[in-house]
C-alpha positions as CSV (number, residue, x, y, z in Angstrom):
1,X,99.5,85.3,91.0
2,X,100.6,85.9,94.8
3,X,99.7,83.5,97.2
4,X,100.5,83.3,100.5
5,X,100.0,80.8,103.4
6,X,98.1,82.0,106.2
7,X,99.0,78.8,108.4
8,X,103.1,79.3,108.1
9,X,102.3,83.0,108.1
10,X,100.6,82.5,111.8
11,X,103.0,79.9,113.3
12,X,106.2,82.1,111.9
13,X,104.9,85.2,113.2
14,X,103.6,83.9,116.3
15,X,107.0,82.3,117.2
16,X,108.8,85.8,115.9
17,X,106.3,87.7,119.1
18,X,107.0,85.3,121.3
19,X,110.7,85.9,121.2
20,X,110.3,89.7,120.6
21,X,110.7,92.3,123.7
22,X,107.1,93.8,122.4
23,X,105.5,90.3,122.1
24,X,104.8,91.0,118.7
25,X,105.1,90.7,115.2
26,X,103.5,92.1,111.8
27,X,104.2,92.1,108.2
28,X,101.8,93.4,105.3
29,X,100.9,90.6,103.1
30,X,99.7,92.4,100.7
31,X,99.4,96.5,99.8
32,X,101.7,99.3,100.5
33,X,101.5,103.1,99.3
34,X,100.4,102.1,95.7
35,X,97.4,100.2,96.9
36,X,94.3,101.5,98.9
37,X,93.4,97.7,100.1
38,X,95.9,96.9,102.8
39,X,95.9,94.0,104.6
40,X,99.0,92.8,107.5
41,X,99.1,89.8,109.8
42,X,99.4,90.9,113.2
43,X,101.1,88.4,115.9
44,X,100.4,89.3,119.6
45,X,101.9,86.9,122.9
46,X,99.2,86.0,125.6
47,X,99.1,89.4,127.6
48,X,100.5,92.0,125.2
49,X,98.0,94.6,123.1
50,X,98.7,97.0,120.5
51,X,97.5,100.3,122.9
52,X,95.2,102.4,121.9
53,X,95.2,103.7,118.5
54,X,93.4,105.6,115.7
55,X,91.4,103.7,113.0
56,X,94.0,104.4,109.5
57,X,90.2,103.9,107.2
58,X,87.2,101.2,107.2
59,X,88.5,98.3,108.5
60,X,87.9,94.4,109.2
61,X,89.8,91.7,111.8
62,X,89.8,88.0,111.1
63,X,90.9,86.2,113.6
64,X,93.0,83.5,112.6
65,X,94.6,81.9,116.2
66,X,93.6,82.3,119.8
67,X,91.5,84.8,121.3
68,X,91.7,88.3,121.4
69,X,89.9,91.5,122.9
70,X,89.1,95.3,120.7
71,X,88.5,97.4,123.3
72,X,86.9,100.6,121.8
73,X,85.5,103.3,124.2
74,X,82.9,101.6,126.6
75,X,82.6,98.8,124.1
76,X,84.4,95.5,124.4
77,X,84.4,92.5,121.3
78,X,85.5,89.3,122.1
79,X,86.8,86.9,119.3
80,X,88.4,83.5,118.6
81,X,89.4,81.7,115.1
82,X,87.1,82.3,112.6
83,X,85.2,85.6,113.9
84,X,85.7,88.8,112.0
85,X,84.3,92.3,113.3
86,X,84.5,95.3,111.6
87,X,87.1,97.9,113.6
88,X,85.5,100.6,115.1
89,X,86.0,104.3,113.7
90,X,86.7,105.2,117.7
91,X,90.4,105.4,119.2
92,X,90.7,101.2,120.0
93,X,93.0,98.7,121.3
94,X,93.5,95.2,120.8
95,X,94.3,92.8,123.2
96,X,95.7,89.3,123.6
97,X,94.2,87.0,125.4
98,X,95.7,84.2,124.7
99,X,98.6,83.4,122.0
100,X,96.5,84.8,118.8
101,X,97.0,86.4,115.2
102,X,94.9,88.2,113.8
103,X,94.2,89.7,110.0
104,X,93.7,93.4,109.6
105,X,92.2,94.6,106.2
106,X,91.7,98.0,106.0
107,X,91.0,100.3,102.9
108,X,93.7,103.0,103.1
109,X,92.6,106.9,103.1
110,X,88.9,105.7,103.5
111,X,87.1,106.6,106.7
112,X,83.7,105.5,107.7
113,X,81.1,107.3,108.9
114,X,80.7,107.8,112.7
């Protein structure tokens, strides 16, 4: 079985943004290309954003620490721990407002409807 804590997971990845020139820091807990479930902590410093992007498939964003912004068109979702949204199928950004990590889960080669 693979386990993982979320908790270390957060403060090690937070610390690893902080430091970093991009003030950020990901790794995939679990999938890769022999999976179509994906899922990848993403650690963002107060300030810093992941710019504008395309949706890779249906996805979902936990929030695990701080507070963070997803930006999508004219459309703006504001969330702290313990919220999760589903990621809009629209180009979207996501923004730290604060120190924050987030969970992205997203079903690889999927695409929801728009």
């Amino acid at each position: 079985m693979q386990t993982t804590s979320l908790t270390s997971a957060v403060e090690e990845h937070l610390a690893a943004a902080r430091a970093a020139g991009a003030g950020r820091s990901s790794h995939t807990l679990y999938g890769g290309q022999e999976h179509r479930l994906r899922q990848t902590l993403i650690a963002l410093a107060e300030g810093r954003s992941l710019g504008e992007h395309e949706s890779p498939g249906e996805a979902t964003l936990q929030v695990l620490r701080g507070r963070v912004r997803l930006h999508a068109g004219d459309e703006t979702w504001e969330g702290v721990a313990g919220d999760h949204a589903v990621v809009p199928v629209a180009r979207h950004d996501l923004e730290a407002v604060e120190d924050s990590a987030v969970l992205l889960t997203v079903a690889v080669g999927t695409r929801p409807p728009s």
